[in-house]
C-alpha angles and dihedrals in degrees: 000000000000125000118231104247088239099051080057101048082050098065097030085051084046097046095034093036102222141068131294126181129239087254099049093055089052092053091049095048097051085051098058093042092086091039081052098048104048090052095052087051094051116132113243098175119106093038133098115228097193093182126040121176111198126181133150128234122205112218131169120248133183117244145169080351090300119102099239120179116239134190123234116198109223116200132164123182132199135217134182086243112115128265108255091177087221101120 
């Protein structure tokens, strides 16, 4: 799923509180795609997640040119591995 740029200049102009250009988000974004990437690759076999929270969000999307509602299932697990703060 991609994300519009301005969608994206929206939220980064709302959390930082000042103006980016068209250029610069894009910057940023193609920045963050192999950050992204690899953390979506990440492997998650060979370690113990003793506690898993799991919950679902419903959320509108556009689709087939109708708004629809769709459900996103949200889970974190935890593990006893140490924080890096990396992700």
């Amino acid at each position: 799923m991609s994300v519009s740029t301005r969608k994206v200049r929206a939220v980064v102009e709302e959390l930082c509180g000042t103006e980016f250009s068209k250029s610069t988000v894009s910057a940023l974004c193609k920045g963050l795609d192999d950050v992204v990437k690899e953390w979506n690759e990440r492997n998650l076999s060979g370690q113990e997640y003793p506690f898993l929270l799991v919950d679902a969000l419903v959320i509108r999307v556009r689709k087939g040119g109708r708004v629809r509602l769709l459900s996103v299932l949200i889970a974190t697990g935890i593990n006893q591995e140490r924080d890096t703060g990396r992700f």
